[in-house]
C-alpha positions in Angstrom: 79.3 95.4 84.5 81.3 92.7 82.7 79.5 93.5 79.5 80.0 96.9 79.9 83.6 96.8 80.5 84.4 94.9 77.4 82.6 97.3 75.3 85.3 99.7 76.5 88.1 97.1 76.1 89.2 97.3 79.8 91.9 95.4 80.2 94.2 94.9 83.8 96.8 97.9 84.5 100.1 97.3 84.3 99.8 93.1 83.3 101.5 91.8 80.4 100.0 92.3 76.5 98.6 89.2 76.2 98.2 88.2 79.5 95.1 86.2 79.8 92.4 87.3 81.5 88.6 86.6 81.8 86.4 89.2 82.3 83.0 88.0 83.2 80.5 88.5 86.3 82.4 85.3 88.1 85.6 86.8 88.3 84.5 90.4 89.5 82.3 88.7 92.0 85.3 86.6 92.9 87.5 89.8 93.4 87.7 92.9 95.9 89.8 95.3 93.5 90.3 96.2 89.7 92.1 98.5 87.9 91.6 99.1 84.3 92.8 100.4 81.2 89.9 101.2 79.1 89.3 103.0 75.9 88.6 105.8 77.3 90.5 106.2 80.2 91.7 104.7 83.9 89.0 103.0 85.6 89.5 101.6 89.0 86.6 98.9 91.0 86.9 99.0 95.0 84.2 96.5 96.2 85.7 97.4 99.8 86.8 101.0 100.1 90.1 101.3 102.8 88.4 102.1 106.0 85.3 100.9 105.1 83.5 97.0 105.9 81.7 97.8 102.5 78.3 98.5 101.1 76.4 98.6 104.6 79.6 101.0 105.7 79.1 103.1 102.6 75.0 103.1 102.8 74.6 104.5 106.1 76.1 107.8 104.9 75.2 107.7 101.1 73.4 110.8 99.4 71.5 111.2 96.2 73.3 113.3 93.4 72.9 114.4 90.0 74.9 113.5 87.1 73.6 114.4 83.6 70.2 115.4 84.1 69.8 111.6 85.9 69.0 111.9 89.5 70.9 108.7 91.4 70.0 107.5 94.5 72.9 106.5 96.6 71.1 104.2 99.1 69.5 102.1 96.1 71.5 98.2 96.5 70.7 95.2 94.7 69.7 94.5 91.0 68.5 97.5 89.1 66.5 98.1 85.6 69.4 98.5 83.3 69.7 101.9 82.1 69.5 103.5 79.0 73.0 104.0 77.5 74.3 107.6 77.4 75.4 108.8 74.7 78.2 111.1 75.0 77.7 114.6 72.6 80.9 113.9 71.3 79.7 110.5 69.7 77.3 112.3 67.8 79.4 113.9 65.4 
């Protein structure tokens, strides 16, 4: 996620230009909540959802959806083959 975050050049909403700021798997691990300014657009990370205990809270009432033609399965946890990257139509022009 780190990796594809700098792509994007996320950087931390509303901190100081130039505030320093590693973005690596260590400190997303390390943290419960982000929010971004990307390239192309907000993003925000909730490892803990309000309400919620987390991912075994979240799991129990998870559904499959599609997005893009790509089926994803809402129950899947743990480390997963890393995906092609989608290319957005408007990149091809």
């Amino acid at each position: 996620m780190a990796e594809a975050l700098r792509e994007v050049r996320a950087r931390l909403r509303g901190a100081p230009a130039g505030l320093p700021f590693g973005l690596d798997a260590q400190t997303l691990a390390n943290g419960d909540s982000f929010t971004f300014t990307t390239d192309v657009g907000s993003l925000d990370i909730l490892a803990t959802p309000s309400g919620t205990s987390g991912y075994d809270d979240l799991a129990r009432t998870s559904e499959n959806v599609s997005a893009f033609g790509v089926e994803i399965d809402g129950r899947t946890s743990g480390p997963q083959p890393r995906p092609e990257r989608v290319i957005d139509e408007r990149d091809r022009a």
